[in-house]
N, C-alpha and C positions, 0 to 999 in steps of 0.2 A: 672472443669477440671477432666479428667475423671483418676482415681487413678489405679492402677498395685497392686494386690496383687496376695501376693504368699500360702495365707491360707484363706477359707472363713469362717463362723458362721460353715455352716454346715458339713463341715469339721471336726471338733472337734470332734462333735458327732459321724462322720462317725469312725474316729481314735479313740475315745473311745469303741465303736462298735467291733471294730478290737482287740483289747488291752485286751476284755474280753474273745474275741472268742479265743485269743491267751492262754491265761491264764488258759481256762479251756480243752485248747488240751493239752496244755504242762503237767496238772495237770494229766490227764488221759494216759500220755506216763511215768510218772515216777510212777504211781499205777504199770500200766501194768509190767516194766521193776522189780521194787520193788516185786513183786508178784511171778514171774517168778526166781529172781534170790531166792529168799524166800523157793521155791520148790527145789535147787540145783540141778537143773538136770545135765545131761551131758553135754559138750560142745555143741553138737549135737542133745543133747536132742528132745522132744515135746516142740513146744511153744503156752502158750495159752493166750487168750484174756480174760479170767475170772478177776473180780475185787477182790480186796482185801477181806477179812474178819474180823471181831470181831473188837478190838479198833482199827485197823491198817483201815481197810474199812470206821470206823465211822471218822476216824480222814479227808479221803480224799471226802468221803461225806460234811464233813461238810464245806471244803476247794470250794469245786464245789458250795453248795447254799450257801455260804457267795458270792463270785465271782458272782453267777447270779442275788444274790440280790442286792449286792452292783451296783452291773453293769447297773441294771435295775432305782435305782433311779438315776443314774448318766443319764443316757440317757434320764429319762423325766425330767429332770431338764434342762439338756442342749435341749431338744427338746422346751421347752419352753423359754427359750432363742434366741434359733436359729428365733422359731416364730415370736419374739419382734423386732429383730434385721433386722429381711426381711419386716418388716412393718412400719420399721424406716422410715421418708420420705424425711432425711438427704443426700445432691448430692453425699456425699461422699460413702454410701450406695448403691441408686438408681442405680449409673452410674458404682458401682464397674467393673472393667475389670479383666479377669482373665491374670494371667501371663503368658509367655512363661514356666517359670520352673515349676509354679505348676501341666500347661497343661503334661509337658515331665514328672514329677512327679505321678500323676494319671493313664496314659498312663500305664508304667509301670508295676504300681501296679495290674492294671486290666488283663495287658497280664498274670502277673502271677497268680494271685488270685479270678481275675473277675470271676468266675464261683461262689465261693463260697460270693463276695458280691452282687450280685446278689439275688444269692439265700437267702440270709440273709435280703434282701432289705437293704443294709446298701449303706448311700446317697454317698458315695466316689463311686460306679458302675456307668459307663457308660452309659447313654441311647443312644440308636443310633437314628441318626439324621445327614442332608442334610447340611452342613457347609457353610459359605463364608465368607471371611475374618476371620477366626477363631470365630465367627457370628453363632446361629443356625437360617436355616431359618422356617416359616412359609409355610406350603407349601397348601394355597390357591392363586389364581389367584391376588387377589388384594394383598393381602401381598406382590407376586413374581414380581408385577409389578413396586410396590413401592421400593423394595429393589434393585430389578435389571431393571432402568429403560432401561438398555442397552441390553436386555436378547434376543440372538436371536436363530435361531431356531437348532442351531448344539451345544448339549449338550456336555461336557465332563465331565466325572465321575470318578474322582482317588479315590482309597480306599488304605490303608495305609497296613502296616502289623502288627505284633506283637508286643507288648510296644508300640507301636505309635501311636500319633496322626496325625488330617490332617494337621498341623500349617507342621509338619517335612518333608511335600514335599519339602519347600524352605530348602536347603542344600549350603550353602557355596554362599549363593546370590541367587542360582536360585532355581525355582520352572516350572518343565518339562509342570506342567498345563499352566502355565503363557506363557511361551515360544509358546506354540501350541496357545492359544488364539491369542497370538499375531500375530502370523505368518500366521495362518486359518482361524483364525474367530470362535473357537470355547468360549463358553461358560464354565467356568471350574464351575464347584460343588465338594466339598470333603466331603466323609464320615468320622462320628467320629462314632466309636461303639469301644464296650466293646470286647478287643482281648480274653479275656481270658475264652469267651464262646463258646461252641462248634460253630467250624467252621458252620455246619448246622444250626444252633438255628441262626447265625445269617444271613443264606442265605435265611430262612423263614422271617427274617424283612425286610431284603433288598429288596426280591422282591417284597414287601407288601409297602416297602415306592417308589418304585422306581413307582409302578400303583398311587399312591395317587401323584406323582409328573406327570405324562404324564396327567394327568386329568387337574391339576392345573396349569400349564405352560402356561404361560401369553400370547405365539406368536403360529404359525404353529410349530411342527419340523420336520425337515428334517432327521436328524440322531441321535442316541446316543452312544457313543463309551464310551467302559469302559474300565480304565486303572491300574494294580491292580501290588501292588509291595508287593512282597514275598507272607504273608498269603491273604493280597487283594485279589491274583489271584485266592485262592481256594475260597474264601466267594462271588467273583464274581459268578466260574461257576457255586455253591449251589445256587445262586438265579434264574442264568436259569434254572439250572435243577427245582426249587419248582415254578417258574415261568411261567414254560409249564402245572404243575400239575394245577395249579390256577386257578381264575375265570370261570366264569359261562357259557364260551361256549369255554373249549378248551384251557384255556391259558390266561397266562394275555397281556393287551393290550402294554405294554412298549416292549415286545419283539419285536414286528413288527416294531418298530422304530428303534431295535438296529442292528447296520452296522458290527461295530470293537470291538475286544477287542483283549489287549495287556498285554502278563503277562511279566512282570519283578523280576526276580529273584523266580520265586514261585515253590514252590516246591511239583512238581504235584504228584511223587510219594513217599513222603515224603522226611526229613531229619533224617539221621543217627544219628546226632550227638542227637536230643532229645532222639532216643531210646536207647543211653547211658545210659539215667539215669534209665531203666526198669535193667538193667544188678546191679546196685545198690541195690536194690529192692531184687533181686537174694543172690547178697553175705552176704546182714543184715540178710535177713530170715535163714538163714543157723543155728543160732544158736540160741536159749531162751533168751539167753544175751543180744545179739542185736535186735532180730526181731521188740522190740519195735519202736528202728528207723529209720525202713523201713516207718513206717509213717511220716516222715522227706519228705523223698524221695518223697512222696504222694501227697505234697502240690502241684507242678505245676498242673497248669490248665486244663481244659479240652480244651483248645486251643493248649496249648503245645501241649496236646497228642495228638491231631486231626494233627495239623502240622508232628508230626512226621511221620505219615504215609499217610500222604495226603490226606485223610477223608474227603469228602465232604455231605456226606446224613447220615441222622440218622440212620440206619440201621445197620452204622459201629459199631456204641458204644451203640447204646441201648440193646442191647443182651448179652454183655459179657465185659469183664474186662478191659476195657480201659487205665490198664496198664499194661494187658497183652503183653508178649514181641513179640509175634506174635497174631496179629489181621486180621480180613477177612475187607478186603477194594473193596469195589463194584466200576467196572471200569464203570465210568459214562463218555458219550461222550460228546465231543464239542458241542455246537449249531449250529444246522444247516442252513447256508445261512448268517452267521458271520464271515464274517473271521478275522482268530485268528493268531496271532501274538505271539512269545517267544524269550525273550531276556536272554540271560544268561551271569556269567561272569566268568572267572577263574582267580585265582592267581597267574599263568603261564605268562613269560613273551612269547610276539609273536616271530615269527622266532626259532623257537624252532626244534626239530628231528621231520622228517615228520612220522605220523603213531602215535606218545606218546598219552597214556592216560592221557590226561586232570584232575588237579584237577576242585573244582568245587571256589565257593568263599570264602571258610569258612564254610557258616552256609549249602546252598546248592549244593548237587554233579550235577555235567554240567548235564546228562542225566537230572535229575532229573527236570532240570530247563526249558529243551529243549523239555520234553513231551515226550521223549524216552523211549523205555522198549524193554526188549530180548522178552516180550512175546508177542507175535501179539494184541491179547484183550485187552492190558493195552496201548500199544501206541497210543498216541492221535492222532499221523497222522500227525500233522501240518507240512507244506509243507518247503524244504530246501530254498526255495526265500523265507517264512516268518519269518526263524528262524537265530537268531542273536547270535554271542559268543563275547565277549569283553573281553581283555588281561589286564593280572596285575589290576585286579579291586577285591577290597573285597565288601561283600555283598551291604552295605552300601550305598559307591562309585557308585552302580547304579545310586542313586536320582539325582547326581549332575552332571554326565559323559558327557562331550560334544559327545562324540559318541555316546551313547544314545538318548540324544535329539535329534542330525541330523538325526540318524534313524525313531526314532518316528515321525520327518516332513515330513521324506520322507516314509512314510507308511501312516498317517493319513492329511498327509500336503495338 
């Protein structure tokens, strides 16, 4: 029988991992702040980042490699635990299933922090990868046959947004993938990847897994339509845009299959409310006292940050300060010969004064979601019979909205 956990071996490790990286930020934010207030500057003062000195320096040195060493034999200890334990050949083991909670759990963690476990290789990061049934697949021909002996040629492709995994398509019983299959005949696939990586970083794997899937695809196909909610819709269009860069004559081959894609809730030219927290950032630095916890402020991800301003290509963040409160975001267009689809919703009930500016749902403002822009270069164009507004809905409420669905059957139906 196959068991539900909510924590695995390697787990542990990963959250030991986490525990030490924490320990030794937190440790270098109380030098910093301790240093500074030490100097009594002004309110207003200079604030600097210089470490401690003399016994006050030796005392937080010595704080830092106690922590890195303690940390280090704690992880090969538990690394060799974890080893025993995945080599165990107990069903109970073998057959472990991940939970719902710990999937919404991880999720999460990775919108927020995923950049930096990543980069730490710590095993709680995400790898990206072609889903089913909450299931990773294998994506050669004989694997994709065996597992989807029913696989036919009209692919569908939902990607998730931020904190989210693919399990959270299905929202209050339904699941919009599910729905389309049933109705059209398509094939659903969901992607899991790590939210909390630059939007780009993961339109470069997508469009890398999406060619190693047209290869290995068990049947002819006909179409591939990709269906992408909130950050989905930007890590979609990074992978056409690095998808046309691609392969060895022009482009990768999965583009020519793909028909539709459909953004729900994405916020193309970013969201306001993440560049709140740069205005944060603004009022700690202001003084020596606080600047130190401006690196509080610092932890969201490099996903956050790309969200907020709708960041699709590397170009945006690898030159300059990506919590900088104004950043240059390069207006990359639709794909051509795809038609694109935008669903948005507001928090506005209908029948309302004709002419009122629309909120958006919360997290995204309407234009925002609609592809809209005052400037000519920035609007993505997509045409008024493609684009959809939905009433009294929060962000969320997209997943599950019967008006939703019957739109998306009557556009890809």
């Amino acid at each position: 029988m196959t068991r539900k956990a909510h924590i695995r071996p390697a787990d542990i490790r990963g959250l030991s991992r986490l525990a030490v990286d924490a320990t030794l930020g937190l440790t270098r934010l109380v030098e910093t702040m301790h240093h500074n207030i030490a100097r009594t500057p002004g309110l207003l003062g200079q604030y600097t980042q210089e470490p401690t000195r003399g016994i006050t320096g030796l005392v937080y040195r010595t704080i830092q490699g106690t922590t890195r060493l303690v940390g280090g034999g704690i992880d090969a200890l538990l690394g060799q635990l974890t080893a025993l334990l995945d080599r165990e050949p107990t069903a109970t083991l073998a057959t472990l299933a991940t939970s719902a909670t710990r999937e919404a759990l991880l999720a999460a963690l990775n919108g927020v922090l995923g950049d930096h476990l990543a980069a730490s290789a710590n095993p709680l990061a995400i790898p990206m990868q072609l889903r089913c049934g909450g299931q990773p697949l294998v994506l050669t021909a004989q694997d994709l046959a065996a597992r989807m002996p029913q696989a036919g040629g009209k692919i569908l492709l939902l990607v998730h947004g931020l904190c989210m995994n693919d399990l959270q398509w299905r929202r209050h019983g339904h699941d919009h993938g599910a729905a389309l299959a049933a109705a059209a005949g398509y094939t659903p696939l969901y992607l899991h990847y790590n939210s909390g990586e630059h939007v780009s970083t993961n339109g470069h794997a997508l469009a890398e897994l999406l060619e190693t899937l047209v290869q290995a695809w068990p049947v002819p196909i006909e179409s591939l339509v990709i269906v992408g909610h909130s950050m989905g819709g930007l890590v979609a269009r990074s992978a056409c845009h690095y998808g046309q860069r691609g392969g060895q004559r022009g482009g990768h081959t999965w583009l020519r299959h793909l028909r539709q894609m459909v953004f729900i809730g994405t916020p193309h030219h970013g969201a306001p409310l993440e560049r709140g927290g740069n205005w944060v950032n603004v009022v700690l630095e202001l003084s020596p006292y606080t600047a130190a916890l401006a690196r509080l402020a610092k932890l969201r991800s490099a996903g956050i940050t790309d969200l907020g301003h709708g960041s699709i290509v590397d170009d945006d963040w690898q030159h300059g300060d990506r919590f900088a409160r104004k950043r240059q975001r390069h207006c990359v267009p639709l794909p051509e010969a795809v038609q694109c689809y935008a669903i948005a919703a507001t928090t506005a009930a209908s029948g309302g004064k004709a002419g009122r500016t629309l909120p958006g749902d919360g997290l995204v403002p309407l234009q925002s979601a609609l592809g809209q822009h005052a400037q000519r270069g920035q609007d993505l164009g997509i045409p008024a019979a493609q684009r959809m507004v939905v009433h009294d809905l929060h962000h969320l409420d997209l997943l599950d909205s019967p008006a939703v669905c019957a739109q998306l059957l009557r556009w890809l139906g």
